[in-house]
C-alpha positions as CSV (number, residue, x, y, z in Angstrom):
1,X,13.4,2.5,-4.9
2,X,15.5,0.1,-6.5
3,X,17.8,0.1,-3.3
4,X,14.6,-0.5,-1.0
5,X,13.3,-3.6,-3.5
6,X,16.3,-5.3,-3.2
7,X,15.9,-5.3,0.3
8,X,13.8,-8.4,1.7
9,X,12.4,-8.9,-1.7
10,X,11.1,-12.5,-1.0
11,X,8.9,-10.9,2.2
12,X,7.8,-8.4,-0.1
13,X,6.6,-10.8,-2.5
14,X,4.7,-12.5,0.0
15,X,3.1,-9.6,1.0
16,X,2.4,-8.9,-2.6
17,X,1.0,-12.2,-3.2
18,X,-1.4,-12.2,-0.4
19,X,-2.8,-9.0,-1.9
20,X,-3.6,-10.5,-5.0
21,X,-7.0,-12.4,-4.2
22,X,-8.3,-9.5,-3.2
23,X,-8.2,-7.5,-5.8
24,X,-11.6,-8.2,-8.2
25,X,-11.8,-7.7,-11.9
26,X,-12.6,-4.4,-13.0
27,X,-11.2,-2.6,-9.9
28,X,-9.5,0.9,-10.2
29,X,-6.5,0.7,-7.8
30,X,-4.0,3.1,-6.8
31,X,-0.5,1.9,-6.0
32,X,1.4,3.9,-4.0
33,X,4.5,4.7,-4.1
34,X,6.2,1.7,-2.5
35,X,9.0,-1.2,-3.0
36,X,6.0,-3.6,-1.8
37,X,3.4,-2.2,-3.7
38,X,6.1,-2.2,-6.9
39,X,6.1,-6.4,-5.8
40,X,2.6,-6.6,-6.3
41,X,2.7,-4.2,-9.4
42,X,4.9,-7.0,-11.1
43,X,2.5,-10.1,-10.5
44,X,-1.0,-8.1,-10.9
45,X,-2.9,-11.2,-12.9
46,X,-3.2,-11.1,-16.3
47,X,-7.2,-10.0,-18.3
48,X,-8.7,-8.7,-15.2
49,X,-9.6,-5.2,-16.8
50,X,-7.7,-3.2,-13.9
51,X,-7.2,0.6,-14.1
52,X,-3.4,1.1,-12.5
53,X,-3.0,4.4,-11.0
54,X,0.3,5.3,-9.7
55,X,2.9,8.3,-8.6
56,X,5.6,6.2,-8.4
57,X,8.4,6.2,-11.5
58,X,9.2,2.4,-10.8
59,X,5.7,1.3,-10.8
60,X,4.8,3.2,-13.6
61,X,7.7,1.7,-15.5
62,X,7.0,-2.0,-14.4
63,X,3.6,-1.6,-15.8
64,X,4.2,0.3,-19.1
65,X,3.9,-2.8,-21.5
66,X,1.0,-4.2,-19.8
67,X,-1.5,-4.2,-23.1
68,X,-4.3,-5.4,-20.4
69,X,-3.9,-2.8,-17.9
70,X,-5.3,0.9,-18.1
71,X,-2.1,2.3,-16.5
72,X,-2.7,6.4,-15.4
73,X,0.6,7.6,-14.2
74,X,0.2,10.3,-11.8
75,X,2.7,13.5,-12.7
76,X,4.8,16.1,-11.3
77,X,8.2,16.9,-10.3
78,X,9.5,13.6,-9.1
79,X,11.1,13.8,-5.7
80,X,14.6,11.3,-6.1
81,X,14.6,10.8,-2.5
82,X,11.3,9.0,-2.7
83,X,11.7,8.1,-6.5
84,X,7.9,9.7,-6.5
85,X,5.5,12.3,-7.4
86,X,3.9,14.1,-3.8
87,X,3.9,17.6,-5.3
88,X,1.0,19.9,-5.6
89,X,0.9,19.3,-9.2
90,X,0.3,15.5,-7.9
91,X,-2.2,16.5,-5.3
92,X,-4.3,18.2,-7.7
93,X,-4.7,15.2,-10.3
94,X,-5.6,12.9,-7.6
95,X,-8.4,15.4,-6.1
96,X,-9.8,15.1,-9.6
97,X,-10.1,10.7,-9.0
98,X,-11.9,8.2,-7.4
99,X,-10.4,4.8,-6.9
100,X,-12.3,1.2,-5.4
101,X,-8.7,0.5,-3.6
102,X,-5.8,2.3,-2.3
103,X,-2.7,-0.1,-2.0
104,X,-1.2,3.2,0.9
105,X,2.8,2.9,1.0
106,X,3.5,3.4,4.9
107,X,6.9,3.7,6.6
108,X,5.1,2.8,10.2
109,X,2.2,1.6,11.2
110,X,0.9,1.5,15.3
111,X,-1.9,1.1,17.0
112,X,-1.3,4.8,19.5
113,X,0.2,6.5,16.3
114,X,-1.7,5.0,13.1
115,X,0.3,4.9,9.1
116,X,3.2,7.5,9.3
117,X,5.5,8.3,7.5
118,X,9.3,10.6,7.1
119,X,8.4,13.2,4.5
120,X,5.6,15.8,4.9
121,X,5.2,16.1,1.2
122,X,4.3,12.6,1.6
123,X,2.1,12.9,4.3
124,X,-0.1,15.6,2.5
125,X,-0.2,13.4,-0.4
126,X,-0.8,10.1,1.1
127,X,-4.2,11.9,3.6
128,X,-5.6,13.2,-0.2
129,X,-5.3,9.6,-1.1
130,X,-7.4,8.4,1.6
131,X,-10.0,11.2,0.7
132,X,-10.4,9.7,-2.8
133,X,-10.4,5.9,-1.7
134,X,-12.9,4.0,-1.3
135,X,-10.9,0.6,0.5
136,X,-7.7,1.2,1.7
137,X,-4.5,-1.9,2.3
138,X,-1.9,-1.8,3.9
139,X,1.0,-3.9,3.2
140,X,3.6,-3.8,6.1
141,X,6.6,-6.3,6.8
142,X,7.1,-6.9,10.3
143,X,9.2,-4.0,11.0
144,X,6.9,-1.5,10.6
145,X,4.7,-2.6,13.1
146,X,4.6,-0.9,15.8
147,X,6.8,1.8,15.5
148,X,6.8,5.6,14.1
149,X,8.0,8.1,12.0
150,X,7.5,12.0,12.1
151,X,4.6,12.8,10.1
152,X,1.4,11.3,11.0
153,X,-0.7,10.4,7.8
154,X,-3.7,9.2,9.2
155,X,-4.9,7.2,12.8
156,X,-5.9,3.3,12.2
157,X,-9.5,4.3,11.7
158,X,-8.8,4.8,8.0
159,X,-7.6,2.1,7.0
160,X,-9.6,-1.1,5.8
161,X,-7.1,-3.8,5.9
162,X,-3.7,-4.6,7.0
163,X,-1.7,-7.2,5.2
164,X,1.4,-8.5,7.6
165,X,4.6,-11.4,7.0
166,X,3.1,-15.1,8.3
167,X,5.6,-14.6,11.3
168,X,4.2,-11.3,12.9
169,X,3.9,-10.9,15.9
170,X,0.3,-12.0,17.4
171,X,-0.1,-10.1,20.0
172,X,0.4,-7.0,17.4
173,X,-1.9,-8.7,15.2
174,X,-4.5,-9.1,17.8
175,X,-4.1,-5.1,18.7
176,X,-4.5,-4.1,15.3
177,X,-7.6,-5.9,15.0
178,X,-9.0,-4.5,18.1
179,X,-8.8,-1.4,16.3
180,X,-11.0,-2.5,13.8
181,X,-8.9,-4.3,11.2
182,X,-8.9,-7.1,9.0
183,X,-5.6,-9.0,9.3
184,X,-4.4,-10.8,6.3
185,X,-1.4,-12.9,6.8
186,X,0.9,-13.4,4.1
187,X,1.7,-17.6,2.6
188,X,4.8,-18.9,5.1
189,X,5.5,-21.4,8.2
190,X,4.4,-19.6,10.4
191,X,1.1,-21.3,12.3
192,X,-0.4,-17.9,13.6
193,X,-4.1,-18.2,12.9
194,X,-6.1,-15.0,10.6
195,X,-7.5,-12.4,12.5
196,X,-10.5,-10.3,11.4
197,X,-12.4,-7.7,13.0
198,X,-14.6,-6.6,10.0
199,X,-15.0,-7.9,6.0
200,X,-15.2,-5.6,3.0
């Protein structure tokens, strides 16, 4: 994980920013294990009541001092290629929860092939996830988008809301929304207007 922040950690942060306004006080949000999501983890704001639920070690750990956040940390054999929890000791606590928004890691996301990902463990976790989410982000640097990985988690149906860099790729953009997503696009130069098919 540490290997994978350290890698375009100013995007990241964008992303992560962008994600910020719509989280609303109170929420229950499950992070998943992701160097993005462990950007927004770091710059969650301050007395808004969230519950943090996480699998991820580094998450977990950037939030463990947080007096104002209810932080759950999902448990398990953690997997040190991933730096997560996916494991059926995992998938059974996370049957067991509800959550208002899913932050879902993905390692591809297309408009033929959906969020997909390189691990099956992952998969299997990532699809109970989605059963136990009630809104459901996806934070995605440019090159994720369209392109695929082996394991198929879930088609484009399932997710809410897509949050890409300032300088993706319009026509992309304008795909995704076809399939019924709302486009966020990260602060930057780029002059690419938002895109939305849907609110929530």
């Amino acid at each position: 994980m540490s290997d994978r922040m350290a890698r375009d950690r100013h995007r990241k942060r964008q992303l992560a920013e962008a994600v910020v306004g719509l989280i609303a006080d109170g929420e229950c949000l499950f992070l998943d294990n992701s160097s993005t999501n462990l950007a927004l983890a770091e710059i969650l704001p301050a007395s808004s009541n969230l519950t943090v639920i996480s699998n991820s070690a580094a998450i977990v750990a950037a939030l463990a001092d947080r007096n104002d956040i209810r932080l759950i940390a999902i448990g398990g054999v953690v997997d040190p290629n991933l730096g997560a929890c996916t494991g059926p000791e995992a998938l059974v606590q996370v049957q067991h929860i509800h959550f208002d928004r899913l932050l879902l890691g993905a390692c591809a996301v297309s408009c033929s092939h959906g969020v997909c990902v390189f691990d099956p463990t992952d998969m299997a976790f990532k699809q109970q996830l989605l059963a136990s989410a009630n809104y459901v982000v996806v934070l995605a640097t440019s090159d994720k988008l369209e392109t695929t990985a082996p394991f198929r988690v879930a088609s484009l149906k399932a997710i809410d809301t897509v949050v890409v860099e300032s300088d993706a790729e319009g026509a992309i953009c304008s795909n995704l929304a076809a399939a019924g997503l709302d486009i966020v696009r990260a602060a930057g130069t780029s002059s690419q207007p938002p895109i939305s098919a849907k609110t929530g």
